[in-house]
N, C-alpha and C positions, 0 to 999 in steps of 0.2 A: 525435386529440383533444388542445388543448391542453394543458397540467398545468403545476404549478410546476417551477421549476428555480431551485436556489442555487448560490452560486459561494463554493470554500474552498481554502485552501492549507494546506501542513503548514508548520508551523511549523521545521523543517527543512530549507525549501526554502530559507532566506534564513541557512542556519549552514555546510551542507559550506560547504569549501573555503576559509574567512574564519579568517584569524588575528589577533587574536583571535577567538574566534565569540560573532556576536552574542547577547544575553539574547534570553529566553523573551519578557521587555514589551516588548522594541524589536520582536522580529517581530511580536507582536500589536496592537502601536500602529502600527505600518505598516500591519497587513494593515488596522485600522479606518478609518488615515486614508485608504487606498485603496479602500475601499466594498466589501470583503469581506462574506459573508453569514454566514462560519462558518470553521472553522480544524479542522485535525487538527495536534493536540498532541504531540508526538515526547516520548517517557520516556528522551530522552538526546543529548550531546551540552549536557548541565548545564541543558537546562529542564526540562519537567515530572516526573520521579525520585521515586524513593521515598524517597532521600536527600534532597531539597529539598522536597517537601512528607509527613512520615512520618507524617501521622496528620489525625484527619476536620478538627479546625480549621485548619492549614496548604492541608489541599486544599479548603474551604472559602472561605478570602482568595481560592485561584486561579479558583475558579467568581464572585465578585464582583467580580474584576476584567475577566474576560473579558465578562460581563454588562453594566459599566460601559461597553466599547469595543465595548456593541451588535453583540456578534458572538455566534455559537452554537457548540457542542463538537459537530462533529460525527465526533469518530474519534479513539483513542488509539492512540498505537504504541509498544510498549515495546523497551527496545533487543534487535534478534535474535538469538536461540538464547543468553539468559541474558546482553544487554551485549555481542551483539560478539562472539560464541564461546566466552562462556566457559561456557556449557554445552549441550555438542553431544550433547542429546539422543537426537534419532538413532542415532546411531551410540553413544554412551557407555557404562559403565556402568550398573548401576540406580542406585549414590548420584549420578550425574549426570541418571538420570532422575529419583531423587528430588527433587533440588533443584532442578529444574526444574521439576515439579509444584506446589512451593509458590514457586519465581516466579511463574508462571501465578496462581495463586489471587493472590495479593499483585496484581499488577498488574489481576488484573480487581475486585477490592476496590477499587482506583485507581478504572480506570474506570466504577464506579458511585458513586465519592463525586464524581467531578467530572460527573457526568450525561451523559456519552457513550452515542452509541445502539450504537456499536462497537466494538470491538477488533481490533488485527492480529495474527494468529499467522503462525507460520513453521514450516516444514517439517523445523525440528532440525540442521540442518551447513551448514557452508559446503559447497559444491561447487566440483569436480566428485567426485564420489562416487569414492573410489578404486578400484584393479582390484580387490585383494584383498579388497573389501568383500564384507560376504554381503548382497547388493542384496534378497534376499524377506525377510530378517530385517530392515531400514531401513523396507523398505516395509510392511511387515505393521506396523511399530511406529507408523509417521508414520498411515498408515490410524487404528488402534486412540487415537494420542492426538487425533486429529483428531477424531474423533468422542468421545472425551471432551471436547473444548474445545467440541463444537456444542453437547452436552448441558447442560455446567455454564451455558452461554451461554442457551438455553433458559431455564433455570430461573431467573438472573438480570436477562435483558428484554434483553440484549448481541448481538449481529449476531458472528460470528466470520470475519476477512475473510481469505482468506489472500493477498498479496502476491506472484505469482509474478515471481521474478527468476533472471536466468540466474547471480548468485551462489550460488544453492543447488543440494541435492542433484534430481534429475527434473525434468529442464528440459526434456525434448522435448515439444512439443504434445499427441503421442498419450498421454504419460504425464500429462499435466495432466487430460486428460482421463481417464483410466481410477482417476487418485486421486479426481477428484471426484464419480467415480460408485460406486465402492467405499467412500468414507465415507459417501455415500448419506445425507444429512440437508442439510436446504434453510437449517437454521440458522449451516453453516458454505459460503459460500458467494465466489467469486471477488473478488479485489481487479485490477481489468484497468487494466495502465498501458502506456500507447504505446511511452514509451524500453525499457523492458521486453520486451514482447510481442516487437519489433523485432530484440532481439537477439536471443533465442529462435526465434521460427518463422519469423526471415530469414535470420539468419547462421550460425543453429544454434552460438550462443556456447555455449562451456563444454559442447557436449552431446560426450558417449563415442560411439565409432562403433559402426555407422553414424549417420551425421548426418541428423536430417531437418528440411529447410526445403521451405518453405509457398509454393508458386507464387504463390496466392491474399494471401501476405502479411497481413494487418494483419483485413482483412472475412475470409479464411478462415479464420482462429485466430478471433474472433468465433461465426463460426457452430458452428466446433465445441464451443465453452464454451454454447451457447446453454441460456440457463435458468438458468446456475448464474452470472451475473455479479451483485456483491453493491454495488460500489461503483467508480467511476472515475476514475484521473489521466489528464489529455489534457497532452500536451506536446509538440513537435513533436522529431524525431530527423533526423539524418543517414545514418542505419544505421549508424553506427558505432559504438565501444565507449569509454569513457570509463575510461584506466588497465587497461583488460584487466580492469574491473570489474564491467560493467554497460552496455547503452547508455546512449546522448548523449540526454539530454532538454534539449532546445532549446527558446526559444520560438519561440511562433506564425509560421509564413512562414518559418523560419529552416531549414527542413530540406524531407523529402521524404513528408511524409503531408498527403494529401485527407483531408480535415475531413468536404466534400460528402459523401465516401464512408463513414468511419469514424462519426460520429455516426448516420447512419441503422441503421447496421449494429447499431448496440449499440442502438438500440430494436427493432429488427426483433428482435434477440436474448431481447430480454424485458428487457432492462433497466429497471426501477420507483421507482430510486431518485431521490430531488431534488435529491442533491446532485452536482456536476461538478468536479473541481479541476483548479485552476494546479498542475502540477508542472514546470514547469520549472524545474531544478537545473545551471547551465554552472558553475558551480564557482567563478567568478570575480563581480566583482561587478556585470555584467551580470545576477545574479539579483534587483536591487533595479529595476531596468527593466520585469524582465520579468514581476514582480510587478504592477507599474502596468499594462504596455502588456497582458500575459496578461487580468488583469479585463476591459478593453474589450473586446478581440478575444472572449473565450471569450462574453461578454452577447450581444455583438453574433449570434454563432452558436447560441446557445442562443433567441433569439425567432428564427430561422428556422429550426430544425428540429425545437425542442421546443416553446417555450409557444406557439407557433403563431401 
């Protein structure tokens, strides 16, 4: 059956790798003059902060302004595990859990003054999880706040997404999955991103051995998430890795994923949501291209597989 479909970029996609990096309005005056439907707002990298807008009138101009360039908030992302490591929950102490607790509340305060339907959380560390870790004490912890963030999320109308990247800690498939059925609440629910997934259940980036990658690749990581996908970046990869960081999110044509394949896959999956984003990130200024040429291509595919 046909349905709506929007098309959003993070506000992010057009800062890695630019020195200077660009403001929070240039990327939102891009995303408008290129016929964006809505934006996910990055809480770093100097645009949207608690530092740059700290209280309801500051975050007020920024909902008037995004409204003025006829775009919609559809996703907050605060910077990970407290700014970039600086609090590795997971793993940390309790005053490192403490103070990560009231980052969370602070930044979902954020995202309900700027009218976001969501937020991205993260799983507490960078990875790969050390040896010496006590892996059931991380997991048990990342479980337990995970489900404090779907609940507090619950209660304030917030979507809770989580972001899997092969920078974090439980990067294998089978662990994606056994997290997200052990917090076991539909209000904290997958953020599924191509360059991502890619290096995960392809390359088995950054996973502790045994390694496990996905025959099935890209549609068999899909099905195994089936139900619990909450939101989606589409960008095209190389399979490779970007800095030993993360994969290569490439635009459209520019790497090695079927579209034909991957978009049916994620409805067959249950996927419900309207929103689809441009994430291509190459780091270089090719991301101002692919901004433009990403919107066509992604419309272009979204009236044939989704609004019908």
């Amino acid at each position: 059956m046909p349905r709506t479909a929007k098309i959003s970029r993070g506000t992010w996609c057009v800062a890695f790798g630019f020195d200077p990096v660009p403001s929070l309005d240039q990327a939102l005056e891009v995303m408008s003059a290129f016929g964006y439907d809505g934006v996910e707002i990055g809480g770093f990298l100097d645009h949207a902060t608690i530092e740059r807008y700290p209280d309801s009138a500051s975050r007020q101009q920024l909902v008037d302004r995004v409204k003025e360039l006829d775009l919609e908030v559809c996703g907050y992302a605060p910077g990970p595990y407290g700014d970039f490591g600086r609090l590795p929950w997971a793993t940390g102490g309790e005053d490192v859990v403490k103070a990560y607790d009231q980052f969370f509340e602070d930044h979902l305060r954020f995202t309900l003054d700027i009218g976001s339907p969501a937020m991205r959380v993260d799983p507490g560390d960078f990875g790969p999880l050390p040896r010496d870790a006590d892996y059931d004490k991380a997991w048990d912890r990342v479980v337990e706040t995970f489900r404090k963030h779907a609940q507090r999320g619950r209660e304030e109308g917030v979507l809770m997404l989580w972001e899997y990247e092969t920078g974090q800690i439980f990067v294998k498939p089978s662990e994606v999955v056994k997290l997200l059925e052990d917090v076991g609440d539909d209000n904290l629910k997958l953020l599924y991103d191509v360059g991502h997934v890619e290096a995960g259940a392809v390359l088995a980036h950054n996973q502790v051995q045994p390694f496990e990658k996905l025959e099935g690749g890209q549609v068999e990581f899909i099905e195994m998430v089936s139900g619990h996908i909450g939101h989606v970046h589409l960008c095209d990869t190389d399979s490779n890795t970007w800095g030993n960081a993360f994969g290569t999110h490439l635009g459209f044509g520019k790497g090695v994923i079927d579209f034909d394949e991957v978009i049916p896959a994620l409805l067959k999956a249950g996927y419900e949501g309207e929103w689809w984003a441009v994430d291509a990130i190459p780091m270089t200024s090719e991301s101002w291209a692919d901004t433009w040429d990403g919107r066509i291509w992604l419309d272009a595919a979204l009236d044939k597989h989704v609004r019908g």
